[in-house]
C-alpha positions in Angstrom: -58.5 71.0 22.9 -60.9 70.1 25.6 -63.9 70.4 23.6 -64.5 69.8 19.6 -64.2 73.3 18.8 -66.3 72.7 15.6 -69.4 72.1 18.2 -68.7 73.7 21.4 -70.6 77.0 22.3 -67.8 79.5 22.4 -67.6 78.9 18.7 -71.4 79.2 18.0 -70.7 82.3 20.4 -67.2 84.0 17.9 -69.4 83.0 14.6 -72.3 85.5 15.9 -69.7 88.4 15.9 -68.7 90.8 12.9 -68.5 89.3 9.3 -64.8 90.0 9.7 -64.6 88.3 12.2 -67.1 85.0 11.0 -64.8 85.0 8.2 -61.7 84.1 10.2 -63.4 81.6 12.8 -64.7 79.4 9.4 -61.3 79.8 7.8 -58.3 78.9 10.3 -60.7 77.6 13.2 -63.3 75.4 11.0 -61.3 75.0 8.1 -63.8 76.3 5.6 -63.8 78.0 2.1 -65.4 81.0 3.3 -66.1 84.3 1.1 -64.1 87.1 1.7 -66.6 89.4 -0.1 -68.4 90.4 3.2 -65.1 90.4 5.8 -63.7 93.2 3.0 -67.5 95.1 3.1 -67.1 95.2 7.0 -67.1 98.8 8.1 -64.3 98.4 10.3 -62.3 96.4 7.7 -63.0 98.3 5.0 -62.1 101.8 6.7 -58.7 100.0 7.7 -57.9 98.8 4.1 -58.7 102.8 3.0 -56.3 103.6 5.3 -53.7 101.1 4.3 -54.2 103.0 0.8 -54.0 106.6 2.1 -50.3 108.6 2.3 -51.0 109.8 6.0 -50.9 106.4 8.0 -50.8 103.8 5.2 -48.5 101.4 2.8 -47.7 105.0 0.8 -46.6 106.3 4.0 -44.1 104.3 5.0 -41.9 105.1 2.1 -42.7 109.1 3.0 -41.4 108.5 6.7 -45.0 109.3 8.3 -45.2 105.4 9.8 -43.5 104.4 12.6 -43.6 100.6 14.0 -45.1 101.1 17.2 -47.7 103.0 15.9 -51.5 101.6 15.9 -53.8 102.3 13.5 -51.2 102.7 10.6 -49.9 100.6 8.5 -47.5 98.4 10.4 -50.4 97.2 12.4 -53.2 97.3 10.0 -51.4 94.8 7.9 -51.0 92.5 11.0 -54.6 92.4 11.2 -55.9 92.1 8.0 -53.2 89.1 7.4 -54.0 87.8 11.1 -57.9 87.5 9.9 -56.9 85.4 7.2 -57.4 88.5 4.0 -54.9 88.3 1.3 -53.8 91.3 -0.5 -55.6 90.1 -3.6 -59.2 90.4 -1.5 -58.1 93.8 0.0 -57.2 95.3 -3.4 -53.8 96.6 -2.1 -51.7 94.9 -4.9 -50.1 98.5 -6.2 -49.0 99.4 -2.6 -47.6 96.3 -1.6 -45.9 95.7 -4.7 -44.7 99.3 -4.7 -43.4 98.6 -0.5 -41.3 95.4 -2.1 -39.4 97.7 -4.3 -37.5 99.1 -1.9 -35.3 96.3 -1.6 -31.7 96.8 -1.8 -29.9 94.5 -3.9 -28.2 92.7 -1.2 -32.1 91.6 -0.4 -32.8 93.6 2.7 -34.7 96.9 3.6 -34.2 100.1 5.0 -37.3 101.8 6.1 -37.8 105.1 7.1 -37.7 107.2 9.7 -35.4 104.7 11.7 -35.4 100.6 10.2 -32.5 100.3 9.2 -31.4 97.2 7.3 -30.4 95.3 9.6 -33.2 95.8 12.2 -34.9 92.3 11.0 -37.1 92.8 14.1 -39.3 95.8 12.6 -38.9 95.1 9.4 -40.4 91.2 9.3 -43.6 92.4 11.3 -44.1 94.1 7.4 -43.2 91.4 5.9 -44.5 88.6 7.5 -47.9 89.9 7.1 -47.3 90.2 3.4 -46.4 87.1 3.7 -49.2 85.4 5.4 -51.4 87.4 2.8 -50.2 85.7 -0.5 -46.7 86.8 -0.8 -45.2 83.3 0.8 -43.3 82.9 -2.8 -42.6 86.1 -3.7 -39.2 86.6 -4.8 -38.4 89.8 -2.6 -39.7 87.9 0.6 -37.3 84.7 -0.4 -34.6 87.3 -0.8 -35.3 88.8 2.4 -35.6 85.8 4.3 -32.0 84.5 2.9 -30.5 87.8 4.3 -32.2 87.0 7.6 -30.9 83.6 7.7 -27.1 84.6 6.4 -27.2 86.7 9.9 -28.5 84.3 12.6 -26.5 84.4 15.5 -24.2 81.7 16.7 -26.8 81.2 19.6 -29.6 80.4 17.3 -31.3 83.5 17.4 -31.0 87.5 16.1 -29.7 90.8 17.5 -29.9 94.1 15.5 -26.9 94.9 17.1 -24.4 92.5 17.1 -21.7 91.2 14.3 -23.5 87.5 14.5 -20.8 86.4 16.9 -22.5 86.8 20.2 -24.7 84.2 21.9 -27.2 86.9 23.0 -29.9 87.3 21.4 -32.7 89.6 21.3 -36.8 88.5 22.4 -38.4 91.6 19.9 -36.0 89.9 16.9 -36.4 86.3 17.4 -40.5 86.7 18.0 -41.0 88.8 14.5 -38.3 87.0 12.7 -39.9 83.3 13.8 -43.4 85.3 13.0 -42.2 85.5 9.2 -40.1 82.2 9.2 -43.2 79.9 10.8 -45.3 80.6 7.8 -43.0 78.1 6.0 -43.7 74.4 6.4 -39.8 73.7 5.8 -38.8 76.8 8.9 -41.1 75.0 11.0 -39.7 71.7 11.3 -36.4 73.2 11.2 -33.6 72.4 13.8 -32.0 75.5 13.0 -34.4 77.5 14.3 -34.4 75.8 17.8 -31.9 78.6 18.9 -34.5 81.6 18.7 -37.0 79.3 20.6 -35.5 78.5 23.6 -33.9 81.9 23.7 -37.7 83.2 23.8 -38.8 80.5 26.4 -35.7 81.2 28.3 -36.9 84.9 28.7 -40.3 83.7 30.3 -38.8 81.0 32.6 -36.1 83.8 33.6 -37.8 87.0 33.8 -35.0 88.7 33.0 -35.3 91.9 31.6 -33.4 91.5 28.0 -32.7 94.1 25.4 -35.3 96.6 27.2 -38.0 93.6 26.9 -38.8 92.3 30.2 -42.0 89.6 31.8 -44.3 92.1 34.2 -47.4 93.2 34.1 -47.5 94.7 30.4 -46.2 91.4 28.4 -48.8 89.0 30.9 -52.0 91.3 29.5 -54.2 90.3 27.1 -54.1 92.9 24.4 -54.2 93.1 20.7 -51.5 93.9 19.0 -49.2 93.5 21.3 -47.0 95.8 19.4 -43.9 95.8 21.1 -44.2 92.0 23.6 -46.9 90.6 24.6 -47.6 86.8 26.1 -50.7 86.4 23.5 -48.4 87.4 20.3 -45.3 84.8 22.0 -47.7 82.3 22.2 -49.0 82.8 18.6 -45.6 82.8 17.3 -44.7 79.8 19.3 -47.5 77.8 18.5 -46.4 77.7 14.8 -43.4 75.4 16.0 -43.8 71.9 16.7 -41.0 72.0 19.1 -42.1 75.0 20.9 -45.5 73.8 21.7 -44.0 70.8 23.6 -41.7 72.4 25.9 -43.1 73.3 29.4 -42.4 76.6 29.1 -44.9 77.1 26.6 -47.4 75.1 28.5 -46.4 77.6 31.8 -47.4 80.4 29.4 -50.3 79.1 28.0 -51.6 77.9 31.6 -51.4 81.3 32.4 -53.5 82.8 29.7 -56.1 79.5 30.4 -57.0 80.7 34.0 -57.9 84.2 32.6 -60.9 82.4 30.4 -63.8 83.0 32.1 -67.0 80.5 30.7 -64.3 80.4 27.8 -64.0 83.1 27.0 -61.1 86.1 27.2 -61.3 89.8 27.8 -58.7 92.7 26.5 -56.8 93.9 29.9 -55.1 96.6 27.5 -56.1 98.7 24.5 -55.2 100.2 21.6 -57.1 103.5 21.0 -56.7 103.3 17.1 -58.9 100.0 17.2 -61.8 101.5 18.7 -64.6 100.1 17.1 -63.4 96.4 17.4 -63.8 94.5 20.4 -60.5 93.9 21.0 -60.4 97.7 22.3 -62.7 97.2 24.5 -62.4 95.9 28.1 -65.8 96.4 29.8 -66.8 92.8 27.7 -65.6 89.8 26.3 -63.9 89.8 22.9 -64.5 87.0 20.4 -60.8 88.1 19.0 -59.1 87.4 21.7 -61.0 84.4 21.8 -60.8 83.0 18.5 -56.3 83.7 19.2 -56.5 81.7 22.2 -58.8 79.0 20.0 -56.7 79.4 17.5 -53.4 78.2 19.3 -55.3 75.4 20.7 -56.0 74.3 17.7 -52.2 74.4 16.0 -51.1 72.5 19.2 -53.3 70.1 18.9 -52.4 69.0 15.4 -49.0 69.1 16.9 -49.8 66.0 18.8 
């Protein structure tokens, strides 16, 4: 990174935001043993863990059919937050649900989720469970289980496609990005050769612009918005960034270049919203967010102990 991002102003300027927020900047950014306590007494953070607990939009819901992937502000999403601020289920108190959510497993190790995941649909069911995962589930004998299932179908390309027999080359963006989400929070997946595949079949997509599997590179996936729920340039990145390889191909560095000349003083603006995330600054556009920020900061920082 260009600066020492333990002294430089833009990370005085995230650690004056929300305690949430504080909370991930001293944990992933500073690499400090920060309380969770006062992230999980946020306002914001705490109304989105009641959520997670309720039947309407939360954990319980998703076994009901009420919870659909795309949906913000419900529990696909809210997960991705909480695990993407660095919360484990343990400090949110959503043991029962979680646990209850891993039960659903069929015994060949994969999940069908109502209304429409079916079991082989890795690419919305690993945005559940690689938040699980990130939030102290990494060992967890469903996830393992899950993630074998995952592997046993990897296409002969390198990379996934809900709807092919594992034969094709092709390969779907949405699939490879949530599987390699899940997969990158593994030390051993990370260095893995295997995986190369998946990669360049995302970095192919950017250098392309091909419109694949109803994912294509306009205006939508260049934004800066959080979550980028169905593909986004900030969530690629993030993903990305996890991989060694990845981070050193130029394609990656095109990408990132782009979202660089968007910093202005250093720091990044939403250019799209989610309506559900109101009261965070990430769903606001009229001001700079220190969440979008501390992503961008945060990449930076995995590439450069890449190097």
């Amino acid at each position: 990174m260009p600066e020492d991002i333990t002294t430089s102003e833009v990370t005085r300027w995230l650690l004056e935001g929300p305690a949430w927020l504080r909370y991930a900047v001293e944990l992933q950014l500073l690499d400090g043993q920060s309380d969770a306590a006062p992230a999980v007494r946020d306002s914001d953070i705490s109304a989105i863990i009641n959520r997670l607990k309720g039947s309407q939009a939360g954990i319980p819901a998703i076994r009901a059919g009420r919870v659909h992937y795309t949906d913000t502000g419900k529990a696909y999403w809210d997960l991705f937050l909480l695990a993407d601020i660095g919360l484990t289920v343990r400090d949110t108190g959503l043991e029962d649900e979680v646990n209850d959510l891993l039960q659903l497993q069929s015994p060949d190790g994969s999940y069908t989720l109502p209304p429409n995941v079916q079991d082989n649909y890795f690419c919305m069911s690993a945005i559940l469970f690689a938040s699980i995962a990130r939030m102290g589930y990494r060992e967890d004998p469903h996830i393992r289980k899950y993630i074998q299932v995952i592997l046993d179908s990897q296409g002969r390309g390198g990379g996934w496609d809900c709807y092919n027999d594992g034969w094709s080359s092709d390969s779907c963006p949405m699939d490879n990005m949530n599987i390699l989400m899940l997969l990158g929070q593994y030390d051993n997946y990370r260095h893995s050769p295997a995986l190369h595949g998946a990669i360049d079949a995302l970095l192919r997509h950017w250098q392309t612009r091909e419109h694949s599997y109803g994912f294509g590179i306009g205006r939508r996936f260049r934004s800066l918005q959080y979550p980028a729920v169905k593909y986004g340039i900030l969530r690629v990145l993030d993903v990305l960034s996890l991989f060694t390889y990845a981070a050193g191909q130029p394609a990656f560095g095109e990408m990132l270049g782009l979202v660089r000349g968007k910093a202005r003083d250093g720091r990044y603006h939403a250019e799209a919203v989610a309506g559900a995330y109101a009261g965070l600054d990430f769903a606001r556009m009229d001001e700079p967010s220190r969440w979008i920020t501390f992503l961008v900061n945060r990449i930076e920082k995995r590439i450069s102990q890449h190097l």
